[in-house]
C-alpha positions as CSV (number, residue, x, y, z in Angstrom):
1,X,-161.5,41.9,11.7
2,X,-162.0,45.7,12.5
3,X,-158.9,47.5,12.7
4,X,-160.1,49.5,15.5
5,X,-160.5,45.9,17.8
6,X,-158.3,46.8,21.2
7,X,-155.9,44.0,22.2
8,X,-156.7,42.4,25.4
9,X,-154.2,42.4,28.5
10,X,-152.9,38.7,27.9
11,X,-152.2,39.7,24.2
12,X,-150.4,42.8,25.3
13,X,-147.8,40.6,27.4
14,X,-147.1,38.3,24.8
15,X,-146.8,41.2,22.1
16,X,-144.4,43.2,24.3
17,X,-142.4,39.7,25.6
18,X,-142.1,38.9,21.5
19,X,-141.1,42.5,20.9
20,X,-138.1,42.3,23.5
21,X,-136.6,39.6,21.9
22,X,-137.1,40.1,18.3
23,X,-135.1,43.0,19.1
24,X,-132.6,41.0,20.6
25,X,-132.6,39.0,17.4
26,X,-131.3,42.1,15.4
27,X,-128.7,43.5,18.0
28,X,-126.4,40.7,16.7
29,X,-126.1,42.4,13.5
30,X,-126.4,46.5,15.4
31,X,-124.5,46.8,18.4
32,X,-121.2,45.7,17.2
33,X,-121.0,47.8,13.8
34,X,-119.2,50.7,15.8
35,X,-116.7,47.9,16.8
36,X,-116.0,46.4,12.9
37,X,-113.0,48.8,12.1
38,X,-111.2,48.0,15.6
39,X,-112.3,44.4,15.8
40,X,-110.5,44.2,12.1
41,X,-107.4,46.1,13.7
42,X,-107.1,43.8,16.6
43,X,-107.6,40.4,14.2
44,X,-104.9,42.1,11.7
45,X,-107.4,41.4,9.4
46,X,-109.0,43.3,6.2
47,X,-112.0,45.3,5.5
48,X,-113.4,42.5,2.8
49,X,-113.4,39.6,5.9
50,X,-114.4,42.1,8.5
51,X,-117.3,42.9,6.6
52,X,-118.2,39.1,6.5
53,X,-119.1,39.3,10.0
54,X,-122.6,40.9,8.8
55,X,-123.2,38.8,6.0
56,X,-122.1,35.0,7.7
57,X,-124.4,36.4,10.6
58,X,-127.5,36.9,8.5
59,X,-126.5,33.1,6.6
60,X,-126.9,31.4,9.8
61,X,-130.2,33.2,10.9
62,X,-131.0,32.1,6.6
63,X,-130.4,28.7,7.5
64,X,-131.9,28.2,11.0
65,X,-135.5,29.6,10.4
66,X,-136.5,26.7,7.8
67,X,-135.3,24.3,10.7
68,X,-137.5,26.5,13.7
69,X,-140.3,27.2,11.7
70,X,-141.5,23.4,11.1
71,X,-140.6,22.6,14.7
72,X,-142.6,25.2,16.1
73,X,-145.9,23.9,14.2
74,X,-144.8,20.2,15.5
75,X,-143.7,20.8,19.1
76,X,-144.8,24.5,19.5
77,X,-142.9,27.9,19.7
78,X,-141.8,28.0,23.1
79,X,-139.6,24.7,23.3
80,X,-138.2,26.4,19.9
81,X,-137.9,30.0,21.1
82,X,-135.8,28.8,24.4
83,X,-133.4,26.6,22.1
84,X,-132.4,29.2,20.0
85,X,-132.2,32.0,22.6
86,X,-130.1,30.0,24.8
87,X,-127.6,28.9,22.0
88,X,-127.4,32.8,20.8
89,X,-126.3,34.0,24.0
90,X,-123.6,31.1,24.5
91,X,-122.2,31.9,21.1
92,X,-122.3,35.8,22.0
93,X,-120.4,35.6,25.5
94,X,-117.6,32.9,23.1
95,X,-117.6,35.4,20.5
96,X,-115.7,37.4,23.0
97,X,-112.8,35.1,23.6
98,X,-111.9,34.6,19.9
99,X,-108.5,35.9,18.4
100,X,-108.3,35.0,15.1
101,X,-110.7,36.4,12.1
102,X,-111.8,32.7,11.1
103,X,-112.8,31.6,14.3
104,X,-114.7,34.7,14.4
105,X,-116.8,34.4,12.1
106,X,-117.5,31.1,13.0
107,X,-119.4,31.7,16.1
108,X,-121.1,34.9,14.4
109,X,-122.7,32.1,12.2
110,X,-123.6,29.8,14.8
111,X,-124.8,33.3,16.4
112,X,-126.9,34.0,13.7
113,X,-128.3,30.1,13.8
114,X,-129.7,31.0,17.4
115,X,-131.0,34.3,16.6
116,X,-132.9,33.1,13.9
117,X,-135.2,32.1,16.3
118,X,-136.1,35.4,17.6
119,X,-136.6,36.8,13.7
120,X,-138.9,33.7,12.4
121,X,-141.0,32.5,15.5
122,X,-140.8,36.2,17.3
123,X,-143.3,37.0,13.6
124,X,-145.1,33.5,13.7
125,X,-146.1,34.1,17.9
126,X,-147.2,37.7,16.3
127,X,-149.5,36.0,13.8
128,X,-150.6,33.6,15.9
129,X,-152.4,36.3,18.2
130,X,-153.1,38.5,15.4
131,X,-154.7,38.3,12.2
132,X,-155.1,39.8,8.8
133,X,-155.8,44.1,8.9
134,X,-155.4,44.0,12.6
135,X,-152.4,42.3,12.4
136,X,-151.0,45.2,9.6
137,X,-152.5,47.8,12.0
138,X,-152.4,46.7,15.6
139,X,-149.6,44.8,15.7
140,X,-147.6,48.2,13.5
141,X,-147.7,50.1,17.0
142,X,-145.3,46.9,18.6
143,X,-143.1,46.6,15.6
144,X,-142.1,50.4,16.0
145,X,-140.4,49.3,19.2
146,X,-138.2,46.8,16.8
147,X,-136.5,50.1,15.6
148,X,-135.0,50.4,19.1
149,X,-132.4,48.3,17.6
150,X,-131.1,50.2,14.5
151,X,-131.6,53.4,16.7
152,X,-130.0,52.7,20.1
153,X,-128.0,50.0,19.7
154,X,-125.3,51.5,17.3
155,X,-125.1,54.2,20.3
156,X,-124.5,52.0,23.0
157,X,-122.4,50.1,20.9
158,X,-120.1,52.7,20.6
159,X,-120.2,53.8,23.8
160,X,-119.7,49.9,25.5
161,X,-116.4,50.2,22.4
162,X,-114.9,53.6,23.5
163,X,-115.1,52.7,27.6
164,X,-114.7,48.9,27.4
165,X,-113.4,47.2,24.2
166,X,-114.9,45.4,21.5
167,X,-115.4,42.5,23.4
168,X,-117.8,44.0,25.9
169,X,-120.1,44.3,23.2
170,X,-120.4,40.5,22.8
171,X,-120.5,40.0,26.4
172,X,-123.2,42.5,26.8
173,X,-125.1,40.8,23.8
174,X,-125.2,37.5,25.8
175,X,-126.5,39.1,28.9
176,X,-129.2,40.5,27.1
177,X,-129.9,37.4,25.3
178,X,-130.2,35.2,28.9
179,X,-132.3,38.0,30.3
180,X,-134.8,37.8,26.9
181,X,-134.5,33.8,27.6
182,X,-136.2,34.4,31.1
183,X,-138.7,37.0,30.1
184,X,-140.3,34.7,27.6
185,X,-139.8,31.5,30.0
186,X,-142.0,33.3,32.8
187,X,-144.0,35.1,31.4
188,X,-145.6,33.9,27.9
189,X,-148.0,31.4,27.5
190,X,-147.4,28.9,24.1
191,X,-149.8,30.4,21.6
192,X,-149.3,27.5,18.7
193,X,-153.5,26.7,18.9
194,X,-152.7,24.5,16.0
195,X,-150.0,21.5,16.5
196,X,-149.5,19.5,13.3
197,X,-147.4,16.7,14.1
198,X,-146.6,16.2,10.4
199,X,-145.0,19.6,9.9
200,X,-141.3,18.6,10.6
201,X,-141.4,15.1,8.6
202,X,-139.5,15.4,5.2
203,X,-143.1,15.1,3.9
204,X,-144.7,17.7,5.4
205,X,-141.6,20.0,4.4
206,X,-142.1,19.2,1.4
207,X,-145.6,19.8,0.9
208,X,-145.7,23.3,3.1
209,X,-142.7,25.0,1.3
210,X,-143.8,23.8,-1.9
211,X,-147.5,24.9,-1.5
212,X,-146.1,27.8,-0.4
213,X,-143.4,29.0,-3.2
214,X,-146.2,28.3,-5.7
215,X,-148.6,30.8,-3.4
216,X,-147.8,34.0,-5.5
217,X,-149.0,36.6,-2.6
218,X,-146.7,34.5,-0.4
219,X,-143.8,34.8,-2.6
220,X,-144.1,38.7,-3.6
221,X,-145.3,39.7,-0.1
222,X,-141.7,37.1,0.6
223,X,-139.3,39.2,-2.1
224,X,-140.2,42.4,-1.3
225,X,-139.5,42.3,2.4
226,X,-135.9,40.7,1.7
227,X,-135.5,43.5,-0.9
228,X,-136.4,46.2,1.5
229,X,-134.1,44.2,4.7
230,X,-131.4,44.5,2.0
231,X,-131.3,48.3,2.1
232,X,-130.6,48.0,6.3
233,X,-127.7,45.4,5.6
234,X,-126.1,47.1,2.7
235,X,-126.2,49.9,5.3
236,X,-125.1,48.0,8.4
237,X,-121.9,46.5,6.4
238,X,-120.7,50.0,4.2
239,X,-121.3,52.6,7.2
240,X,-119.1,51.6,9.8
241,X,-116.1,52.2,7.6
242,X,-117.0,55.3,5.9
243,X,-118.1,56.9,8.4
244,X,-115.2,56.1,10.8
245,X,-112.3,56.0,8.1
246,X,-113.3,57.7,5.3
247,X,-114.8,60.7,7.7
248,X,-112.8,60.1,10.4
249,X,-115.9,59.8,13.0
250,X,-115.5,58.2,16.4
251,X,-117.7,54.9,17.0
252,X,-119.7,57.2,19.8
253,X,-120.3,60.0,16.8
254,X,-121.3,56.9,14.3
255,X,-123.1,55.3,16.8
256,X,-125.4,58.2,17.3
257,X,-125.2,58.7,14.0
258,X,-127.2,56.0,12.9
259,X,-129.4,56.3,16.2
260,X,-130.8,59.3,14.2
261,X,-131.3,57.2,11.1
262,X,-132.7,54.9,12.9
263,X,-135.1,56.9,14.3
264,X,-137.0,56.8,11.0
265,X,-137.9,53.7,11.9
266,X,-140.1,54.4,14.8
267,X,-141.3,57.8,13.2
268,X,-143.0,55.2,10.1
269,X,-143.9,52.8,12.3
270,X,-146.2,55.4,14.4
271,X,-147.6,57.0,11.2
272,X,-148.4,54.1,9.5
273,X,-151.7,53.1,11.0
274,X,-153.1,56.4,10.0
275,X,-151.4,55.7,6.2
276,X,-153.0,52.4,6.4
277,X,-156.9,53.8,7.2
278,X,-156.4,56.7,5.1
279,X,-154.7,55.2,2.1
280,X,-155.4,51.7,2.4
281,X,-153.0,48.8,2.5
282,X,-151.7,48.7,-1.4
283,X,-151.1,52.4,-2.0
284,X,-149.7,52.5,1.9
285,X,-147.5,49.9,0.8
286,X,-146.6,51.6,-2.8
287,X,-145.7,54.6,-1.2
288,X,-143.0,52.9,0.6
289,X,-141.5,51.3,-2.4
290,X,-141.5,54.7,-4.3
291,X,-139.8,56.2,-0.6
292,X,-136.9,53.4,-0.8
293,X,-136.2,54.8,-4.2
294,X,-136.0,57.9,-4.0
295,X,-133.6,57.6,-1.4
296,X,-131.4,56.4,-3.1
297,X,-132.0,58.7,-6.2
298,X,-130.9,61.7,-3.7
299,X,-128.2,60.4,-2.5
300,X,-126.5,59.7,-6.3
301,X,-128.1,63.2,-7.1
302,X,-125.5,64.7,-5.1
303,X,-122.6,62.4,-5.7
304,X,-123.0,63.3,-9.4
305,X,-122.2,67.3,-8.0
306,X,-119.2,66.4,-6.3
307,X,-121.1,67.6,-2.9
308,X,-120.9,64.3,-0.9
309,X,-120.9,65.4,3.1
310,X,-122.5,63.3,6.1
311,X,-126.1,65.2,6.7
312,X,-126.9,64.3,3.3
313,X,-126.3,61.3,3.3
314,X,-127.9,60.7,6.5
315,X,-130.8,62.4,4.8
316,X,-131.3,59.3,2.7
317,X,-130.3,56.6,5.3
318,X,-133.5,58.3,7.8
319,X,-136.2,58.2,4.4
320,X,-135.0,54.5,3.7
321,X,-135.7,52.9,7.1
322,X,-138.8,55.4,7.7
323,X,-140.3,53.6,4.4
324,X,-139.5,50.3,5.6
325,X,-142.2,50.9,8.1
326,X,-144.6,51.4,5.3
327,X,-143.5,47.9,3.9
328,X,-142.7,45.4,6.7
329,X,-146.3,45.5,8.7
330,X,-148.4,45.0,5.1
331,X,-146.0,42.2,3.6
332,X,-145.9,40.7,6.7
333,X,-149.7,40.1,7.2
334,X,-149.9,39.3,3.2
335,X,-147.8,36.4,4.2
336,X,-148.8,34.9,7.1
337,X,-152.0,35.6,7.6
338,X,-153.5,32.9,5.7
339,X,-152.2,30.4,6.8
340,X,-153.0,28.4,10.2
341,X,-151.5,24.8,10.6
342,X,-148.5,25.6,8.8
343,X,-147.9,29.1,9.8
344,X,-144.7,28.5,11.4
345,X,-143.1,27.0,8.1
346,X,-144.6,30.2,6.3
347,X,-143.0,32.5,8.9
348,X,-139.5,30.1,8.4
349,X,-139.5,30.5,4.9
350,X,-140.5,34.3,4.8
351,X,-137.8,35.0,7.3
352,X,-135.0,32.7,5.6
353,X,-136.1,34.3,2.6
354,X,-135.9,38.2,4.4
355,X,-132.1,36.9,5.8
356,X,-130.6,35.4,2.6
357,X,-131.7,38.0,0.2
358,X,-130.7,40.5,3.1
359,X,-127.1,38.2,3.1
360,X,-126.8,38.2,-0.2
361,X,-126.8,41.7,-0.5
362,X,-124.8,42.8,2.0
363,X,-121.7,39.9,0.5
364,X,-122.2,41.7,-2.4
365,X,-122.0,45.3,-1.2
366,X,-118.9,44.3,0.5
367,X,-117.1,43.1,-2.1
368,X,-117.8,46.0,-4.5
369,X,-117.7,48.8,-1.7
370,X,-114.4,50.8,-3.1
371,X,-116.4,53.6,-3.1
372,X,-119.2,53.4,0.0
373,X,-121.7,56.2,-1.4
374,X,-122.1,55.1,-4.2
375,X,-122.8,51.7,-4.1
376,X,-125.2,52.5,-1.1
377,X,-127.0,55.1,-3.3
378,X,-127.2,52.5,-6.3
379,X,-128.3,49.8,-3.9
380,X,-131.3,51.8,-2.5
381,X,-132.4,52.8,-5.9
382,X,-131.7,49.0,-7.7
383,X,-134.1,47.7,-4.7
384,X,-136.8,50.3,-4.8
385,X,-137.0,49.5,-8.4
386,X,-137.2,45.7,-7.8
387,X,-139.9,45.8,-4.8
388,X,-142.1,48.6,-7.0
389,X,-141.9,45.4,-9.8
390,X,-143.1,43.0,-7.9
391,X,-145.9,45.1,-6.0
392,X,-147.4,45.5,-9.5
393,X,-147.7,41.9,-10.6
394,X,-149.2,41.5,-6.9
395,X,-151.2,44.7,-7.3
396,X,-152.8,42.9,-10.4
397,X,-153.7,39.6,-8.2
398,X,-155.2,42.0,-5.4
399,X,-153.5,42.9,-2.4
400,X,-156.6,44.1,-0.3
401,X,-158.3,41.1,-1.1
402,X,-155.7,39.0,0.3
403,X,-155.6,40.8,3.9
């Protein structure tokens, strides 16, 4: 497939549709972290269960995607997508009626169940309309809008917590949710071309995950984009506490804060294509890794001077998300691409995989954040070092090859 092949017009509306709420998917976790410190004030709660409300999120979007992704290759992805959209924005507009940290966090899990939907299928509907380098290539231009999430939505957060409250947010999530629910209702066509009405049996589940855990592109490509999702959660779960009590910034000023972090995000994402056909897609994607590192390395290069301030740090937040974009588009096509009548159990088990590893981190982040610069700076470098690992076993097996 040339990389160079334009979309057509019906592939443009279901990119774009996909897009919107695949974004939607992630504001669960972004446009409440300007709210954490006065949600935990309100709840009389601590910083160690306020944190949780990241983490328990991402464990329910873990969970969800091996349930959607089977379903979607047995009844299709649109039945699938409307479920779990619908159920993500009830949870949302309850989430702002609860009083008491326990019940909380219950509905940001079963918040996190719906919006797994938009994380697994949104990627499988992407595969399903394109394929292998064009996929990496094409389809990189689309995922930059994905980083209107980490960029706006801390923002308006913050601004939705200063004028409104924290529960605004949540009520505002919903909303956006239904209005994602109707966009893909009306407007996109289903695009599963290849129904296998064995894929949700305990049979079939067995046989897809297990052929695909032994598939060792599948499971590298798998690793290293949980890794690399790891470095945005340990982010999303320390920052809204040092920024707004250790530095004494106001959820607007963190909000836009991390707007201009995020912005790396969109920056990769529009430079990647021209990484990809200059560099190809192995040293496009090494580069990344080595990016995510060195990120952190900075950031500890200055806490070991004693000269800790917040452009610095920021420094390394904006370089770790703009190498994500070198990352996410190449593992993503590694994975998925190969497959056909079971892509939607390979995009469930890529995603779960992505949201545990991400969950996993940020449980453990929270727990050992004392000191919040530190253990971010450590985090950054520990994964770099991790996803560089792995990319050389794969690297060995032949990554080109395999796109």
């Amino acid at each position: 497939m040339k990389i160079n092949q334009p979309i057509t017009f019906e592939e443009f509306k279901i990119l774009s549709v996909t897009v919107v709420f695949a974004i939607c998917g992630m504001l669960g976790v972004d446009i409440h972290l300007a709210s954490l410190p006065h949600i935990m004030a309100y709840m009389n709660t601590d910083k160690a269960h306020m944190q949780q409300s990241v983490s328990i999120f991402l464990l329910g979007m873990s969970g969800s995607l091996l349930f959607y992704g089977p379903l979607s290759d047995k009844y299709g992805r649109k039945p699938i997508v409307i479920f779990g959209l619908a159920f993500a924005s009830i949870a949302s507009f309850i989430c702002a009626l609860s009083t008491h940290i326990q019940t909380f966090l219950f509905l940001r899990l079963l918040q996190g169940i719906g919006s797994g939907v938009c994380m697994g299928v949104g990627r499988t509907i992407i595969a399903d309309v394109l394929q292998g380098v064009r996929l990496s290539s094409v389809g990189s231009y689309f995922s930059m809008f994905l980083s209107l999430s980490p960029v706006l939505a801390p923002a308006l957060g913050g601004y939705i917590q200063n004028l409104f409250g924290w529960q605004a947010n949540f009520i505002a999530l919903g909303l956006i949710l239904t209005s994602a629910l109707f966009l893909y209702m009306f407007l996109c066509p289903e695009t599963n071309k290849h129904i296998n009405p064995y894929a949700f049996s305990a049979k079939g589940l067995y046989e897809n995950y297990k052929s695909l855990l032994f598939h060792p592109i599948f499971l590298g490509a798998t690793l290293i984009t949980g890794l690399t999702m790891a470095a945005n959660m340990a982010y999303a779960t320390i920052s809204p506490f040092m920024f707004q009590i250790q530095f004494n910034l106001s959820p607007i000023a963190y909000g836009w804060l991390t707007a201009i972090a995020g912005a790396g995000g969109f920056v990769g994402k529009f430079i990647m294509p021209f990484a990809l056909r200059q560099f190809g897609s192995e040293k496009t994607l090494y580069s990344g890794l080595i990016l995510l590192s060195l990120a952190g390395l900075w950031m500890l290069f200055f806490v070991l001077l004693n000269i800790i301030n917040v452009p610095l740090i920021m420094i390394a937040v904006f370089f770790t998300i703009f190498s994500q974009s070198f990352i996410f588009p190449i593992t993503s096509s590694l994975a998925l691409s190969p497959f056909h009548d079971k892509r939607g159990s390979a995009g469930a088990l890529y995603g779960s995989f992505q949201m545990l590893t991400a969950f996993l981190s940020s449980a453990i982040v929270g727990y050992l954040a004392h000191d919040g610069i530190i253990v971010l700076g450590v985090t950054y470098v520990i994964l770099g070092l991790l996803g560089i690992s792995i990319y050389k076993v794969l690297s060995k097996i032949g990554i080109e090859d395999s796109l």
